[in-house]
C-alpha positions as a Markdown table, in Angstrom:
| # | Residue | x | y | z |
|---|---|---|---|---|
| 1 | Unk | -74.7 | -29.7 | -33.8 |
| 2 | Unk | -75.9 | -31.9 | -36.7 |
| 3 | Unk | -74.4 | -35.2 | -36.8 |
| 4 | Unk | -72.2 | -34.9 | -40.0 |
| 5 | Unk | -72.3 | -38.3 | -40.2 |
| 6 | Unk | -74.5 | -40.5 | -42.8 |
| 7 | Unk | -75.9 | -44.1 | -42.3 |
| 8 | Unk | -75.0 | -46.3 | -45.2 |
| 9 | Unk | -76.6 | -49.5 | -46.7 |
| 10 | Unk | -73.8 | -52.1 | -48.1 |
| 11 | Unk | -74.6 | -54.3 | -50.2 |
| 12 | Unk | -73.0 | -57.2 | -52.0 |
| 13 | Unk | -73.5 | -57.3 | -55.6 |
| 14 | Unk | -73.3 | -60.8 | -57.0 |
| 15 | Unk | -76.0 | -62.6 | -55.5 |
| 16 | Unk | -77.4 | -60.2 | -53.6 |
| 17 | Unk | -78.7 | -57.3 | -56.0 |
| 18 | Unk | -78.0 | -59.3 | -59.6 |
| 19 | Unk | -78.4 | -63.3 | -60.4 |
| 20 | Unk | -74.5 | -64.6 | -59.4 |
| 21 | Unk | -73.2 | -65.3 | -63.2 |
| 22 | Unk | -70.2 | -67.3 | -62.2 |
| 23 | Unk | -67.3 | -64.4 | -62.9 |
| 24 | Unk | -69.5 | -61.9 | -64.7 |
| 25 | Unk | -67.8 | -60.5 | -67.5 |
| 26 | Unk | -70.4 | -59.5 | -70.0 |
| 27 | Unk | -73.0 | -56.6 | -69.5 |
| 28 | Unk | -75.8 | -59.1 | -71.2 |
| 29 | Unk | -75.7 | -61.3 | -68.7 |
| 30 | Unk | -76.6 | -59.0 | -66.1 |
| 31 | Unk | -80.2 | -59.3 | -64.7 |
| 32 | Unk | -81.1 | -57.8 | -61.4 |
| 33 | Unk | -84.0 | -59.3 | -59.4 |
| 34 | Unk | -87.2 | -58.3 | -59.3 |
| 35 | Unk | -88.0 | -55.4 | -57.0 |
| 36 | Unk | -84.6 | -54.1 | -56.2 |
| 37 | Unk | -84.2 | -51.1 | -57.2 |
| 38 | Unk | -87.3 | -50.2 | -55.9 |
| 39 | Unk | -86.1 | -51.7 | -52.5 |
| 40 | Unk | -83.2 | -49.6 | -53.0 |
| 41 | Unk | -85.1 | -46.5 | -54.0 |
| 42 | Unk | -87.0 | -46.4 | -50.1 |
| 43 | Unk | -83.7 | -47.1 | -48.4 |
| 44 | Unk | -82.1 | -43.6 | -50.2 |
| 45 | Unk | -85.2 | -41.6 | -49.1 |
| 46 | Unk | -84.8 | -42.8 | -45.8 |
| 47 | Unk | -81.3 | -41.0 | -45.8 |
| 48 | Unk | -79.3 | -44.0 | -46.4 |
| 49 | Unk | -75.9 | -43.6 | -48.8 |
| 50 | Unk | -76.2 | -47.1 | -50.8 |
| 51 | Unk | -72.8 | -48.4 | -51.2 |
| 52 | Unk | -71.8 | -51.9 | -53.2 |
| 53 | Unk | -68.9 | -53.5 | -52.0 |
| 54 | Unk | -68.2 | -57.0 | -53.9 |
| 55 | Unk | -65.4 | -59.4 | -54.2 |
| 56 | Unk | -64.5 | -59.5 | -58.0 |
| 57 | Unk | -61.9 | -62.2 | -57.7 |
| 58 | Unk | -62.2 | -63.1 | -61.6 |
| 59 | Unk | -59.9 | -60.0 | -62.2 |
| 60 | Unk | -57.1 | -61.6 | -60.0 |
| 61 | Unk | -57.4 | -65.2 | -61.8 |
| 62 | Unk | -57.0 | -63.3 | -65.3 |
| 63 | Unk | -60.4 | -64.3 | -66.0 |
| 64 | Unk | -61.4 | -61.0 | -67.0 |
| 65 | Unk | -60.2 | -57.2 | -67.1 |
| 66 | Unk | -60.4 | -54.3 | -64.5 |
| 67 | Unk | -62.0 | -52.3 | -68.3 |
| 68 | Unk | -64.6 | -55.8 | -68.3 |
| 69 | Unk | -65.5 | -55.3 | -65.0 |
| 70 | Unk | -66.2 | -51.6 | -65.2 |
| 71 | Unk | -68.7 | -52.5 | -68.2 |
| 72 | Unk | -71.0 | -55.3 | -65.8 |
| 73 | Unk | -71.0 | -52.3 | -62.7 |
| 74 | Unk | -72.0 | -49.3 | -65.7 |
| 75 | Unk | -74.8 | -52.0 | -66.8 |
| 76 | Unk | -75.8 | -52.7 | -63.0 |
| 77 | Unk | -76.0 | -48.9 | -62.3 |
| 78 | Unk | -77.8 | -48.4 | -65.7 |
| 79 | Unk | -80.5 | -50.9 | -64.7 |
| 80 | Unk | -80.7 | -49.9 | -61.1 |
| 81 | Unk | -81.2 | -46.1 | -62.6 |
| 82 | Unk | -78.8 | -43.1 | -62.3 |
| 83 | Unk | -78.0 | -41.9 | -59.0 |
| 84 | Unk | -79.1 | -44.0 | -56.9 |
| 85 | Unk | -75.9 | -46.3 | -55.9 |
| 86 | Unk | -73.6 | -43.6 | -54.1 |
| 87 | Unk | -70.6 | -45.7 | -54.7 |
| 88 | Unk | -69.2 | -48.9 | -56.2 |
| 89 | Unk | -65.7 | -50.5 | -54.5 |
| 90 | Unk | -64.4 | -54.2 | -55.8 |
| 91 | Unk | -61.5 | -56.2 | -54.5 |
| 92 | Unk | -59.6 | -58.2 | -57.5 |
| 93 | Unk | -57.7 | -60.4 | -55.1 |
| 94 | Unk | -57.6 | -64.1 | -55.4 |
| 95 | Unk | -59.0 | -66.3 | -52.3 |
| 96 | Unk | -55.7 | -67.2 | -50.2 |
| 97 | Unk | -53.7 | -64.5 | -50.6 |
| 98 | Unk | -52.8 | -62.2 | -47.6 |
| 99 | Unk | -56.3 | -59.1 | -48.7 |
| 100 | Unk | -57.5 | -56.3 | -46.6 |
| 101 | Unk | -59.9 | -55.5 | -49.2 |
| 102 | Unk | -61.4 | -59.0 | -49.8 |
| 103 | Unk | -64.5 | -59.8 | -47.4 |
| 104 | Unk | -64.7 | -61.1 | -44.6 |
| 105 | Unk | -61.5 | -58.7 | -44.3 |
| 106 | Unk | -63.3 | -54.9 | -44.3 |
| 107 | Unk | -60.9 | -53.2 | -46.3 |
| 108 | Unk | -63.8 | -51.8 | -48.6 |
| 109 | Unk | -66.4 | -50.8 | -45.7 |
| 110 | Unk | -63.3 | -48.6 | -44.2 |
| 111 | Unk | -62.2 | -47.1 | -47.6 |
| 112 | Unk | -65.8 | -45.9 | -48.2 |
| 113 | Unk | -66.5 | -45.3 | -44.4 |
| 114 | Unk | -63.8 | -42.5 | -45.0 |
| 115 | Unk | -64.6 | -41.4 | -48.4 |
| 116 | Unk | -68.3 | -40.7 | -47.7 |
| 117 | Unk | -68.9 | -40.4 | -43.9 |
| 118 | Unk | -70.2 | -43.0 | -43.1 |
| 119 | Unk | -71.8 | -43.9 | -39.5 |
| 120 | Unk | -71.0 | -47.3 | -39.0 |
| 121 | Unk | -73.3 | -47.8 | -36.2 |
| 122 | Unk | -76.1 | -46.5 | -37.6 |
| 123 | Unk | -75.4 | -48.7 | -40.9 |
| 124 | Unk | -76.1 | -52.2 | -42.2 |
| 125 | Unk | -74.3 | -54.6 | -44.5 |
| 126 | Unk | -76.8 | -56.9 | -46.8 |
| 127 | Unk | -75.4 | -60.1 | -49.0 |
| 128 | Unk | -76.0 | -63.7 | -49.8 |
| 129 | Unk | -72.8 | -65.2 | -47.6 |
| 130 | Unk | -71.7 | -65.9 | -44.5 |
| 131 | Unk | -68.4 | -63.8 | -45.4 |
| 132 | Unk | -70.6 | -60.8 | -46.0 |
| 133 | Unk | -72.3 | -61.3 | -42.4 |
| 134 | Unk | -68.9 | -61.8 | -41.2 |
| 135 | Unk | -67.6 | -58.6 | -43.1 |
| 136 | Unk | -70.1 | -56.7 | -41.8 |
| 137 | Unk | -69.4 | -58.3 | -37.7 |
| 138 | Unk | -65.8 | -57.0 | -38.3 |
| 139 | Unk | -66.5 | -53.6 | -38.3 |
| 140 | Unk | -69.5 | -53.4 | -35.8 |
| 141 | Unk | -72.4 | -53.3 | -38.3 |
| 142 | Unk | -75.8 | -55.2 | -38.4 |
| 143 | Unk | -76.3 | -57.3 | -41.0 |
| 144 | Unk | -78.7 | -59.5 | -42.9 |
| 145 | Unk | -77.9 | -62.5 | -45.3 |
| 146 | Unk | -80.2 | -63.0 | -48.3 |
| 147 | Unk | -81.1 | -66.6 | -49.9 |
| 148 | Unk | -80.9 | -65.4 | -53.1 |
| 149 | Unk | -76.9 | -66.6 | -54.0 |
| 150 | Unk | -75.9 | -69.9 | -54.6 |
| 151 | Unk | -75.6 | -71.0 | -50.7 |
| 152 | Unk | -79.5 | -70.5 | -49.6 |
| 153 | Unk | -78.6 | -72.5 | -46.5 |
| 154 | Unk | -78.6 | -69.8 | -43.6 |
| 155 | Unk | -78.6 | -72.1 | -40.9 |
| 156 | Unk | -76.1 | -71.2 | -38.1 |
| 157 | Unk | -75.8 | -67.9 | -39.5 |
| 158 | Unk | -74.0 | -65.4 | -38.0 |
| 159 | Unk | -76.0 | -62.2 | -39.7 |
| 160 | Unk | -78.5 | -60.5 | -37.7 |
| 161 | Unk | -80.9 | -61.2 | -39.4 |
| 162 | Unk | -81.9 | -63.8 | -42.5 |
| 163 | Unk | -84.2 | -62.5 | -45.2 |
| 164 | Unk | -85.3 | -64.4 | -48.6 |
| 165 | Unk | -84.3 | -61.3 | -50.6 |
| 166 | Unk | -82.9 | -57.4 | -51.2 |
| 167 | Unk | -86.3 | -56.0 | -50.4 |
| 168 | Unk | -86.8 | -58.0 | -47.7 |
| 169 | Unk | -83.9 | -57.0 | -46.1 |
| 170 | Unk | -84.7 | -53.4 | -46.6 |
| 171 | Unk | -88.5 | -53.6 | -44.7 |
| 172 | Unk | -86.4 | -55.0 | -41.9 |
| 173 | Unk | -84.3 | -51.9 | -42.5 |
| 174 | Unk | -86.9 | -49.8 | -42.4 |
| 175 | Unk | -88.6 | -51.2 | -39.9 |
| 176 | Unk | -86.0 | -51.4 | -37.6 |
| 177 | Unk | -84.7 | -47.2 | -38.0 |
């Protein structure tokens, strides 16, 4: 029988696939780093579903809309190019408050672990914090933490494994599958 399960890729957006601009609210401001989408391009034909999850806690302090944010992720896929992110899921909630959506809490891997048949074991979760890491541990998946957010200190990290960047993290990936 054919395992009608898929491996999945997670991936943090602010940070981690885009330059962190404080509570994006403005497609302009988006710029992806160099390489990505090419990064993200191998991982896909290597059978992996490519799923962001991000904390968008700038909906929950008013700072901007659910319609604002929408406009930053169509500009993100746009750059990235069509088809190639399988899914997009965002938790609005404020850091504090009682979340099973907002990482470390997995809310979002188990929402899209059912949605799209997702193998967790066979999956990975790649972002530039230690509460993405720690996402990732809660739910059994392998994970790497990228230097490219505002905390480039890995130090004592509790990912798998540390890389300096999105394609970096996909050769270990690939290498590692």
């Amino acid at each position: 029988m054919i395992d009608p399960l898929s491996p999945a890729v997670f991936i943090d957006r602010d940070g981690t696939i885009m330059q962190d601009a404080d509570y994006c609210s403005d497609p302009r401001e988006v710029k992806i780093f160099p390489r990505v989408a090419e990064a993200l391009r191998r991982l896909k034909s290597k059978g992996f579903k490519l799923i962001i999850i991000t904390n968008q806690s700038g909906i929950g302090r008013g700072f901007f809309t659910v319609e604002q944010y929408r406009a930053v992720e169509a500009e993100v896929l746009r750059q990235l190019g069509d088809g190639l992110i399988d899914a997009t899921y965002f938790c609005p909630d404020v850091p504090g408050q009682h979340s099973s959506c907002r990482k470390p809490a997995p809310g979002m891997i188990v929402e899209a672990t059912r949605e799209h048949q997702i193998d967790l074991a066979r999956s990975f979760l790649i972002g530039d914090k230690e509460i993405d890491a720690e996402c990732g541990r809660n739910v059994g998946m392998r994970t790497i933490r990228v230097r490219t957010g505002f905390d480039r200190e890995t130090a004592g990290s509790m990912a798998d494994w540390v890389a300096e960047d999105l394609p970096a993290a996909a050769e270990i990936i690939l290498n590692t599958t």
